[in-house]
N, C-alpha and C positions, 0 to 999 in steps of 0.2 A: 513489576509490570501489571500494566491494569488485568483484573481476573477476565473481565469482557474479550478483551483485548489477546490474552489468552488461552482461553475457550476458544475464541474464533481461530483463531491459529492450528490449533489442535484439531478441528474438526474440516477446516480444509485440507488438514494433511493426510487428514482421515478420507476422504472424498474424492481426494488427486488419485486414488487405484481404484475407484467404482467406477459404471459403465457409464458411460458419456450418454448414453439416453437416458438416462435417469438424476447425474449429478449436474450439475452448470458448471464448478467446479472441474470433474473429469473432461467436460467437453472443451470447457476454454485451454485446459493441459495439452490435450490430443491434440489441439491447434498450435501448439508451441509457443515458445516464448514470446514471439515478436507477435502473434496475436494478443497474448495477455495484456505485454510493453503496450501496444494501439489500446488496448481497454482503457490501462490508466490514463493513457491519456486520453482520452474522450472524455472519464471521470473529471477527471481533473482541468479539461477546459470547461467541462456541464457545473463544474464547481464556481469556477470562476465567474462564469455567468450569473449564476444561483447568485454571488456576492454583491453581484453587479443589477441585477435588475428582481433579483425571485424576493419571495419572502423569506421569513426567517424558516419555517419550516421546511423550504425548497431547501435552504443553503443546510441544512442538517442534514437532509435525506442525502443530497449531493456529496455530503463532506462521507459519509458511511459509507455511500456507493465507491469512493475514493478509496476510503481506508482497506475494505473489504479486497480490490482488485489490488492494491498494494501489496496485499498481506499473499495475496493467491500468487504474486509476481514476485516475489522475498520466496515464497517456499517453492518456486518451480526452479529456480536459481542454487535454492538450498542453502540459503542466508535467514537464520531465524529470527525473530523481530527481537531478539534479547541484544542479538550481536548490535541491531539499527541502535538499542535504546542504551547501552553503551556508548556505542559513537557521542550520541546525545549528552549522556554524562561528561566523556569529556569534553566534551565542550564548551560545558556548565559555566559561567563564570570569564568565559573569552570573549572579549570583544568580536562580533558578528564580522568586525572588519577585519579586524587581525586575525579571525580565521580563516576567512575567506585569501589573503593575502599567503597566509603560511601555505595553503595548498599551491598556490601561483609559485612556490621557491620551489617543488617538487619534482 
């Protein structure tokens, strides 16, 4: 796993029990899940955009802003991003189609 990628992880988990006036972290928590859920995806459609019309510097910021509320929405669930990048493993080497198909037989 990326170190970045792991630090950051660590240190929202670290943050998810501090006081929400002080963390962004604690406060997006205190609002629950389906507030976090609405984050990413407002990232994630600011991303899209970012793709679509920003520059390259936009679509980087945008793509972090994503990764970051992902990682805050994985640890509020209590899914660690080891378990996601697993998934990813296996995945490694499947046809995009034929995976997407295999979950459709489930």
């Amino acid at each position: 796993m990326s170190e970045t990628l792991a630090n950051l992880e660590a240190t929202i988990a670290q943050r998810r029990a501090a006081d929400p006036s002080t963390s962004y972290v604690a406060k997006l928590n205190a609002k629950g899940v389906g507030k976090i859920a609405q984050k990413v995806g407002e990232e994630a459609t600011e991303t899209v955009i970012a793709a679509l019309s920003g520059d390259r510097a936009e679509l980087v910021g945008e793509a972090a802003d994503l990764l970051f509320h992902l990682l805050v929405l994985l640890g509020a669930k209590g899914v660690p991003l080891a378990e996601v990048l697993a998934e990813l493993d296996r995945r490694e080497g499947v046809s995009g189609i034929a995976e997407k198909a295999s979950r459709k037989a489930d």
